[in-house]
PDB file with SEQRES, HELIX, SHEET and CRYST1 records, atoms N, CA, C and O in Angstrom:
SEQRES   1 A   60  UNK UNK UNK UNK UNK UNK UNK UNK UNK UNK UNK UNK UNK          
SEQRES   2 A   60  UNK UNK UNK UNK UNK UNK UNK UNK UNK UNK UNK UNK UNK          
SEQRES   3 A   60  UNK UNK UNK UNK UNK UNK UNK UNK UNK UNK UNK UNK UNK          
SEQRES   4 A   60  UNK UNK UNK UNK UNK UNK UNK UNK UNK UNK UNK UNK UNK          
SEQRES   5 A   60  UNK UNK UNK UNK UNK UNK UNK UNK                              
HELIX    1 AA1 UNK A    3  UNK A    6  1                                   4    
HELIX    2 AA2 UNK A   15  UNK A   18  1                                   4    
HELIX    3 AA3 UNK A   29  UNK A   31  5                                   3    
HELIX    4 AA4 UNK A   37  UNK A   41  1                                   5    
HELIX    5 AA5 UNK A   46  UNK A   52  1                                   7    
HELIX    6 AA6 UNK A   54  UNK A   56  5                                   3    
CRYST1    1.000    1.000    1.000  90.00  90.00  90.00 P 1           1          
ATOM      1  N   UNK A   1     196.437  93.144  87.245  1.00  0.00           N  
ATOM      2  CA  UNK A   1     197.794  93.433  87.654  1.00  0.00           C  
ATOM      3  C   UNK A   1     198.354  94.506  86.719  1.00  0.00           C  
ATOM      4  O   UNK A   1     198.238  94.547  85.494  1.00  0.00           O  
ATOM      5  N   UNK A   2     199.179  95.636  87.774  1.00  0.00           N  
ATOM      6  CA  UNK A   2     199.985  96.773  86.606  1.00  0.00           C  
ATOM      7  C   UNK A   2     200.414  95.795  85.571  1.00  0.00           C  
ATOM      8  O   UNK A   2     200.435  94.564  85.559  1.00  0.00           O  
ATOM      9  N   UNK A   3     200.750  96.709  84.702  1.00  0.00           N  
ATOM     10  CA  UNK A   3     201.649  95.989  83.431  1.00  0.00           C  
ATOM     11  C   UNK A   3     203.674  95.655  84.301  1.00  0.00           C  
ATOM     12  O   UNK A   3     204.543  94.807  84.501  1.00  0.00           O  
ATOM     13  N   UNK A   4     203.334  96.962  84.463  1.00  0.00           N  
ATOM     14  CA  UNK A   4     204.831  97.239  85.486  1.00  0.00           C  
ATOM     15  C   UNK A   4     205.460  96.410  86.520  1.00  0.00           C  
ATOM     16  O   UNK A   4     206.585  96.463  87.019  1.00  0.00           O  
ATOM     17  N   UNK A   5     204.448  95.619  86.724  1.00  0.00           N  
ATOM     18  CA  UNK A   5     204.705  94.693  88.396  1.00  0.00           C  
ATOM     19  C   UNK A   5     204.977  93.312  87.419  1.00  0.00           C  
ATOM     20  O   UNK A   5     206.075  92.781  87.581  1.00  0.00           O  
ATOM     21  N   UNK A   6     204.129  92.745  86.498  1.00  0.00           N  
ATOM     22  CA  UNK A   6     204.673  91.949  85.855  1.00  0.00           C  
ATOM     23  C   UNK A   6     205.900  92.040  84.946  1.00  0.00           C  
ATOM     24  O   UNK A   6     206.504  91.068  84.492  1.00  0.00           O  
ATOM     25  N   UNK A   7     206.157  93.172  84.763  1.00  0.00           N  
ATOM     26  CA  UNK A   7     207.527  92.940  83.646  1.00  0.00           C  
ATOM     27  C   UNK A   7     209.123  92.922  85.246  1.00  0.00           C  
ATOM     28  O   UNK A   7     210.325  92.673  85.336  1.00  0.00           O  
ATOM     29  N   UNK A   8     207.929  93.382  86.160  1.00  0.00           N  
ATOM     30  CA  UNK A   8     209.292  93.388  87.612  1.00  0.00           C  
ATOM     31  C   UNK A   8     209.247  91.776  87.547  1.00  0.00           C  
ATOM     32  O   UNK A   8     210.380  91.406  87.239  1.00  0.00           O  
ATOM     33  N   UNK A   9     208.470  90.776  87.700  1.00  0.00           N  
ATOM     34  CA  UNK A   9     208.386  89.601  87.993  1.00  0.00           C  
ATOM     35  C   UNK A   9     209.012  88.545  87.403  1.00  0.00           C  
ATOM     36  O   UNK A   9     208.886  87.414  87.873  1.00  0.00           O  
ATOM     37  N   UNK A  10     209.789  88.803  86.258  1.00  0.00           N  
ATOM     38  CA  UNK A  10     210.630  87.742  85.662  1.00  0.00           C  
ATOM     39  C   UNK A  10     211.203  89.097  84.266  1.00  0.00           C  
ATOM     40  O   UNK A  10     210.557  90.001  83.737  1.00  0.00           O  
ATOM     41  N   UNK A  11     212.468  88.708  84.109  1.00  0.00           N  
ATOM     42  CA  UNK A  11     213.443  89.280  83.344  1.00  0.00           C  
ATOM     43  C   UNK A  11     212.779  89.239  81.850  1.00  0.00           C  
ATOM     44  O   UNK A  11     212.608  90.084  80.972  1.00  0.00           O  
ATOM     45  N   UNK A  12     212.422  87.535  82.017  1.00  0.00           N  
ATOM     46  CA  UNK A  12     211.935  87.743  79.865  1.00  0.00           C  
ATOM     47  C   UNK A  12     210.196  88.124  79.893  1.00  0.00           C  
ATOM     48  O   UNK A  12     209.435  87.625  79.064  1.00  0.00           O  
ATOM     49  N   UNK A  13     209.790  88.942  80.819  1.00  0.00           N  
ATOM     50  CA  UNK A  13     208.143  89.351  80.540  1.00  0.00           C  
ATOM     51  C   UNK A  13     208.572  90.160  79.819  1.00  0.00           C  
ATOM     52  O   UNK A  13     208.002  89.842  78.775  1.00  0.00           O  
ATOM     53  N   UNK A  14     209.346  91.241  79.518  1.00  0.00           N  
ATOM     54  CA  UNK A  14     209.508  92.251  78.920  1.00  0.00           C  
ATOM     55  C   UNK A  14     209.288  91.717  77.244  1.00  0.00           C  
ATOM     56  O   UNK A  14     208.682  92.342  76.374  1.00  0.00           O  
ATOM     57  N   UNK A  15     209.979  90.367  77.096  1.00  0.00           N  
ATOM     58  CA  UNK A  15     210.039  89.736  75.463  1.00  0.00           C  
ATOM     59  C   UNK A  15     208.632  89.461  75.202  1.00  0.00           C  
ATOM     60  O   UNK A  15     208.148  89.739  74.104  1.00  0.00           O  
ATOM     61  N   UNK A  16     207.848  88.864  76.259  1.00  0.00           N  
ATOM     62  CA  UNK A  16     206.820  88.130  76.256  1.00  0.00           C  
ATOM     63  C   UNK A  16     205.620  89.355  75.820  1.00  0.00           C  
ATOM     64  O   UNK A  16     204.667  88.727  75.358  1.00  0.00           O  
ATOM     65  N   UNK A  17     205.314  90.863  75.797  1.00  0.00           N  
ATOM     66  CA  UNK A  17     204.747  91.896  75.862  1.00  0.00           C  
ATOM     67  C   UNK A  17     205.477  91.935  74.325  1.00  0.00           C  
ATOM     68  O   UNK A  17     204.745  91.799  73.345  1.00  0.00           O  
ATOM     69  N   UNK A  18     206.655  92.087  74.177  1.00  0.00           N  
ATOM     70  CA  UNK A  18     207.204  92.792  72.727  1.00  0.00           C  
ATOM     71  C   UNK A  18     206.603  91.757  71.688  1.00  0.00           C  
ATOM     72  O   UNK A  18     206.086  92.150  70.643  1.00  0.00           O  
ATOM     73  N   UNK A  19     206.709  90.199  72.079  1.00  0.00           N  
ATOM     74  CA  UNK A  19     206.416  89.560  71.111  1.00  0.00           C  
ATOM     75  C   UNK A  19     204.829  89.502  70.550  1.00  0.00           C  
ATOM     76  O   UNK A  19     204.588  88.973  69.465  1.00  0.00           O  
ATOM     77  N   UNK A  20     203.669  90.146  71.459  1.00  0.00           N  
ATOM     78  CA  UNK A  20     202.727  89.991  71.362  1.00  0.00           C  
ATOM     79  C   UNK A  20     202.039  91.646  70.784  1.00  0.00           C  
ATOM     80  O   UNK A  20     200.840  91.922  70.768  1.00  0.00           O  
ATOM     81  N   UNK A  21     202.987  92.414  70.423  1.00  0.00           N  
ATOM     82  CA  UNK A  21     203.383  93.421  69.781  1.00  0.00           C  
ATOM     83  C   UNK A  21     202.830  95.043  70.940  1.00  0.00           C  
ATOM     84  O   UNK A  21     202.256  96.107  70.711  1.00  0.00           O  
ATOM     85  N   UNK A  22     203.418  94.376  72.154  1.00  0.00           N  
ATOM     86  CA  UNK A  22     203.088  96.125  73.378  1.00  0.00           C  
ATOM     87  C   UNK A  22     204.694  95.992  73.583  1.00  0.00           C  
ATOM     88  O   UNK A  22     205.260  94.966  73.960  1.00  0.00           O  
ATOM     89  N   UNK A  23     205.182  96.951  73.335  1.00  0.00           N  
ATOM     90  CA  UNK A  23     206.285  97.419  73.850  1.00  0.00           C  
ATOM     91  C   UNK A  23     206.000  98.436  74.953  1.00  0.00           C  
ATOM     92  O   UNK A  23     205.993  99.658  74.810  1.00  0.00           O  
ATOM     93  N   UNK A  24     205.736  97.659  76.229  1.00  0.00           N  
ATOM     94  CA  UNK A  24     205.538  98.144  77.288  1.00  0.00           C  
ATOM     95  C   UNK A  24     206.440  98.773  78.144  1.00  0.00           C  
ATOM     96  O   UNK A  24     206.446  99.844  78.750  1.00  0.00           O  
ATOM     97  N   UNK A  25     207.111  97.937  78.047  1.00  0.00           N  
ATOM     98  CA  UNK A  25     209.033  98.854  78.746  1.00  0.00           C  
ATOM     99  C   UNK A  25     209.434  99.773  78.788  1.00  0.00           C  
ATOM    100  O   UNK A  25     210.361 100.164  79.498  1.00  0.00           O  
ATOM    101  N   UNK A  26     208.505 100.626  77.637  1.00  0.00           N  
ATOM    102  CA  UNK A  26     209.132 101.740  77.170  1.00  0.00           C  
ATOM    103  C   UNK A  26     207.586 103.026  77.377  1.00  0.00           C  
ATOM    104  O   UNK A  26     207.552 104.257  77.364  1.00  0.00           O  
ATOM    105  N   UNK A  27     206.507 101.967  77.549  1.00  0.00           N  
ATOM    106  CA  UNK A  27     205.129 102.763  77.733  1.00  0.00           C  
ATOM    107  C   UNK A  27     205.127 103.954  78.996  1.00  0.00           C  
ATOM    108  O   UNK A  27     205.738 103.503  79.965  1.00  0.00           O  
ATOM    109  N   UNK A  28     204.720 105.042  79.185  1.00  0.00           N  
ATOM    110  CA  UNK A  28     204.437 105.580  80.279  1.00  0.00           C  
ATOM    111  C   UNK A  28     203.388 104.896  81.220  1.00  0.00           C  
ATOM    112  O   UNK A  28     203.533 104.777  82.437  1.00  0.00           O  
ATOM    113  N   UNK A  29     202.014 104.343  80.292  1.00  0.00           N  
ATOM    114  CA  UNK A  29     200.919 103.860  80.893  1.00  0.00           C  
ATOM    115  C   UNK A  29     201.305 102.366  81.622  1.00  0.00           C  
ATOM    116  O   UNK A  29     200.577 101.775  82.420  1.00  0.00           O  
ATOM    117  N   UNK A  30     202.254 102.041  81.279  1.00  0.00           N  
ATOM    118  CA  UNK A  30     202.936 100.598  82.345  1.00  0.00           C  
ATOM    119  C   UNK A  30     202.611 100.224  83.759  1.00  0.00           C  
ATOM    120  O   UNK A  30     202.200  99.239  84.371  1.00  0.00           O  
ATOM    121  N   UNK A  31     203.050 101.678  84.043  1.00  0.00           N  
ATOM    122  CA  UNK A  31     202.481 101.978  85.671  1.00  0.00           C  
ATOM    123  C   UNK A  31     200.962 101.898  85.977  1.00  0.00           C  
ATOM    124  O   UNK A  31     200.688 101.444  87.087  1.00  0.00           O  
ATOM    125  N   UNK A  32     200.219 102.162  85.401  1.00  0.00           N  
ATOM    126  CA  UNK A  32     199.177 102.155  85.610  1.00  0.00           C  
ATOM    127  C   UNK A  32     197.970 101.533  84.615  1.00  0.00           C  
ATOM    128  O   UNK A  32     196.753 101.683  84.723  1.00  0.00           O  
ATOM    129  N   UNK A  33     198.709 100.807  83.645  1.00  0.00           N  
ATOM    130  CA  UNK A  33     197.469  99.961  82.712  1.00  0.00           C  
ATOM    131  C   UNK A  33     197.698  98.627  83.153  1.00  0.00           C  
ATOM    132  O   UNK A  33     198.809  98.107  83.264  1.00  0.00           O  
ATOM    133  N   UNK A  34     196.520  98.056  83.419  1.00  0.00           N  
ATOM    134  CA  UNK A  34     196.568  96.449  83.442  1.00  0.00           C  
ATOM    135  C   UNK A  34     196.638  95.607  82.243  1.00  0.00           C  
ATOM    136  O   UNK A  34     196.187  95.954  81.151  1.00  0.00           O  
ATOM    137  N   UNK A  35     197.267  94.394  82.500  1.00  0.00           N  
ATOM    138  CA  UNK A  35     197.748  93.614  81.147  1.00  0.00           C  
ATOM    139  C   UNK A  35     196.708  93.255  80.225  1.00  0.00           C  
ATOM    140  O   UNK A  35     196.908  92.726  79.131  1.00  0.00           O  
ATOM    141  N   UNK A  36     195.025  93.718  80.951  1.00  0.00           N  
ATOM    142  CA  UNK A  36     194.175  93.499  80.233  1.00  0.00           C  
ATOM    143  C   UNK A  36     193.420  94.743  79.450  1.00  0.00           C  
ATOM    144  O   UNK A  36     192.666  94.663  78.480  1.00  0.00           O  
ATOM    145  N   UNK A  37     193.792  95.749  80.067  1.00  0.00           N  
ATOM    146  CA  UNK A  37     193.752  97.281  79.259  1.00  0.00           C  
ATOM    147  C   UNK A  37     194.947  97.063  78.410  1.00  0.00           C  
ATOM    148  O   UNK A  37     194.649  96.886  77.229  1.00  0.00           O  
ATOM    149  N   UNK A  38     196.068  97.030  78.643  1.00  0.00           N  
ATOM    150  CA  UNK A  38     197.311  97.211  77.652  1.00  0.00           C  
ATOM    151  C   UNK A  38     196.861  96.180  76.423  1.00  0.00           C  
ATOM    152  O   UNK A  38     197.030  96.438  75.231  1.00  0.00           O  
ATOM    153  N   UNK A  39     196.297  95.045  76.909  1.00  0.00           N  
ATOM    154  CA  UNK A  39     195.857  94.181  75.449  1.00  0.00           C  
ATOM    155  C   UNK A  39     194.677  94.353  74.213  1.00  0.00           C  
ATOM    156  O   UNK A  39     194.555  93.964  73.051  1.00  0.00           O  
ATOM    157  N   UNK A  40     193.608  95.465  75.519  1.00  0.00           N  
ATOM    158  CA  UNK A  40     192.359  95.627  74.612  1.00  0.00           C  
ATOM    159  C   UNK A  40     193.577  96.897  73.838  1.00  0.00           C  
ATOM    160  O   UNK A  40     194.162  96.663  72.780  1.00  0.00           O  
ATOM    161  N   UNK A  41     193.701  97.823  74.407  1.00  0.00           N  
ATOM    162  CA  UNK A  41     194.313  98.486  73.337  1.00  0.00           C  
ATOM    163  C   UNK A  41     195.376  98.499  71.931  1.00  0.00           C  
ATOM    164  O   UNK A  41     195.515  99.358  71.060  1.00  0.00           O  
ATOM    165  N   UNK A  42     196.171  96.910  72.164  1.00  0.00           N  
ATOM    166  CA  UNK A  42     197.358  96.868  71.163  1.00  0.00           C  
ATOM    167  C   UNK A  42     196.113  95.746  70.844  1.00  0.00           C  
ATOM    168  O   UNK A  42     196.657  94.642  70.825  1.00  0.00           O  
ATOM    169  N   UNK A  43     194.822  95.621  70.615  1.00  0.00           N  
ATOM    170  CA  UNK A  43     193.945  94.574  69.850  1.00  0.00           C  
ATOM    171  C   UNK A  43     194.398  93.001  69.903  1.00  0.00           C  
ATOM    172  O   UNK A  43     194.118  92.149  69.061  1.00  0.00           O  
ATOM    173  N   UNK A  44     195.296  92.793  71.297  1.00  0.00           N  
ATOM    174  CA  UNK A  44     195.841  91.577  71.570  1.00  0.00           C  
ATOM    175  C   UNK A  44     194.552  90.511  72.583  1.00  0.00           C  
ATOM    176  O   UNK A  44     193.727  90.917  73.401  1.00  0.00           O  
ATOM    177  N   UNK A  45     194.771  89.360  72.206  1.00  0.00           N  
ATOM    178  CA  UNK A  45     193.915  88.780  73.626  1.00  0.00           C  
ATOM    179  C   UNK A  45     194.652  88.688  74.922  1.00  0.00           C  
ATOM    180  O   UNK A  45     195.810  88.275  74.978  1.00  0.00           O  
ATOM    181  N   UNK A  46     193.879  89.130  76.101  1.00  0.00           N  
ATOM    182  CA  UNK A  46     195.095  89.046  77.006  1.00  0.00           C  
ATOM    183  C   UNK A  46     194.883  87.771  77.921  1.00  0.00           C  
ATOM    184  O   UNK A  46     195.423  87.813  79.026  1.00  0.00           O  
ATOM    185  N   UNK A  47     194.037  86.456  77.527  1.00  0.00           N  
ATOM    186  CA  UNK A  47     194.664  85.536  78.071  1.00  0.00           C  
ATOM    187  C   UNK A  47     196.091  84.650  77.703  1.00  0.00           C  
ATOM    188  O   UNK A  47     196.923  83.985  78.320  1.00  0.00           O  
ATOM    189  N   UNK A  48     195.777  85.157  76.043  1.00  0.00           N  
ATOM    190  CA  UNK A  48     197.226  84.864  75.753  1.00  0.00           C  
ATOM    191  C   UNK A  48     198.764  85.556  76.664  1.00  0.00           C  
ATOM    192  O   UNK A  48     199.507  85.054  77.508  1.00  0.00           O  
ATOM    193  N   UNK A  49     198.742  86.501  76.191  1.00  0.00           N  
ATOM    194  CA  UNK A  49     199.713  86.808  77.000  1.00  0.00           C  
ATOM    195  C   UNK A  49     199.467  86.335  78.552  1.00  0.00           C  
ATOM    196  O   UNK A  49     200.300  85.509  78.928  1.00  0.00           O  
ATOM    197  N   UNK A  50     198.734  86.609  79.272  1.00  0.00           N  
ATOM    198  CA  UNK A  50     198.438  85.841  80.685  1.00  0.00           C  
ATOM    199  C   UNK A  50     198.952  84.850  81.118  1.00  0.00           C  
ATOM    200  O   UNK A  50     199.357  84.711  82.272  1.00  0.00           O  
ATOM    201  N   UNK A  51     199.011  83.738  79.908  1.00  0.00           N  
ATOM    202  CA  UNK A  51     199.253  82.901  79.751  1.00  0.00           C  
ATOM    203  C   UNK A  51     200.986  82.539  79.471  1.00  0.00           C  
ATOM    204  O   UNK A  51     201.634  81.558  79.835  1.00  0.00           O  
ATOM    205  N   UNK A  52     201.384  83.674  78.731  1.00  0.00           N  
ATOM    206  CA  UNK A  52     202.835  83.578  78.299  1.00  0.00           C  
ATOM    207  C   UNK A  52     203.894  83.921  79.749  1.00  0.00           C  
ATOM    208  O   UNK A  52     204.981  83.447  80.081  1.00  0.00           O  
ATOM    209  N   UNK A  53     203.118  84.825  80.301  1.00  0.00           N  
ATOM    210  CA  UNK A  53     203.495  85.169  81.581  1.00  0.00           C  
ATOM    211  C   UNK A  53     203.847  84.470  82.442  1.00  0.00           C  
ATOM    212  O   UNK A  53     204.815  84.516  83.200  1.00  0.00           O  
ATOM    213  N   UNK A  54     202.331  83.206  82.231  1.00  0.00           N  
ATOM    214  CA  UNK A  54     202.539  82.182  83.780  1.00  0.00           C  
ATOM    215  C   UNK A  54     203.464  81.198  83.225  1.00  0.00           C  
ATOM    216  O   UNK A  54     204.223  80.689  84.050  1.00  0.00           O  
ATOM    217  N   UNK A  55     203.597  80.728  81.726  1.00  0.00           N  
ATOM    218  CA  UNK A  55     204.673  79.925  81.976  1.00  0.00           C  
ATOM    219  C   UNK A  55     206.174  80.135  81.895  1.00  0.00           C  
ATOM    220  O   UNK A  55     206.995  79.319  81.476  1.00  0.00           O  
ATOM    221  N   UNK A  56     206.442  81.556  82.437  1.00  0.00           N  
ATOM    222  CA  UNK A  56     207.627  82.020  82.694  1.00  0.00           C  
ATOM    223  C   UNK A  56     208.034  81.589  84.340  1.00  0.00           C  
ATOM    224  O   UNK A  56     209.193  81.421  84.720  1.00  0.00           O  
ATOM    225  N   UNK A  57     206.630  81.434  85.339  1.00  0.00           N  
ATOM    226  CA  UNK A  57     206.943  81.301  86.466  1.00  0.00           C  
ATOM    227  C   UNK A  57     206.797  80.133  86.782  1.00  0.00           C  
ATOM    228  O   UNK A  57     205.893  79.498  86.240  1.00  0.00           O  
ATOM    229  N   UNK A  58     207.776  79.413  87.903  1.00  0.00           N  
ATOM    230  CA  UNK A  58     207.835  78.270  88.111  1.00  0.00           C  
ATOM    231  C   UNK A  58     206.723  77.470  88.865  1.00  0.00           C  
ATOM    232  O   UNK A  58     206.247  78.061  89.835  1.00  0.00           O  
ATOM    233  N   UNK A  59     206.288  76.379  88.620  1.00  0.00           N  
ATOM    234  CA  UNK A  59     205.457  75.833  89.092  1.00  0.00           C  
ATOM    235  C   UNK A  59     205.811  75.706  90.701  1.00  0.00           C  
ATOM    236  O   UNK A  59     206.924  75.576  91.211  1.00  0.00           O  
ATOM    237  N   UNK A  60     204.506  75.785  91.347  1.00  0.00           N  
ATOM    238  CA  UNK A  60     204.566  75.908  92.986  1.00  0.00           C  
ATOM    239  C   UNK A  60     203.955  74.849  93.621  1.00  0.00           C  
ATOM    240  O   UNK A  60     203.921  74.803  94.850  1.00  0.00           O  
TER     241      UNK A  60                                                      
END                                                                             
């Protein structure tokens, strides 16, 4: 998934990226890096964040 489509998907993804140290909000590559490119590059794991993501969204 873009980085971009998830920070559209709930208001605090944007915190959830800053806290895991990508300040993506502000990235050009947003549009077009996935949350798992944006993580190999800021040396983050990206099931973590993956993870920070889904429990922003409500259970279905």
């Amino acid at each position: 998934m873009p980085i971009i489509v998830a920070l559209g998907l709930h208001p605090d993804a944007r915190a959830v990226f800053e806290k895991h140290g990508m300040g993506c909000s502000t990235c050009i590559g947003a549009s077009t890096e996935s949350i798992e490119a944006g993580a190999i590059m800021h040396c983050v794991k990206a099931d973590e964040i993956v993870a920070a993501l889904n429990r922003l969204l409500p259970d279905l």
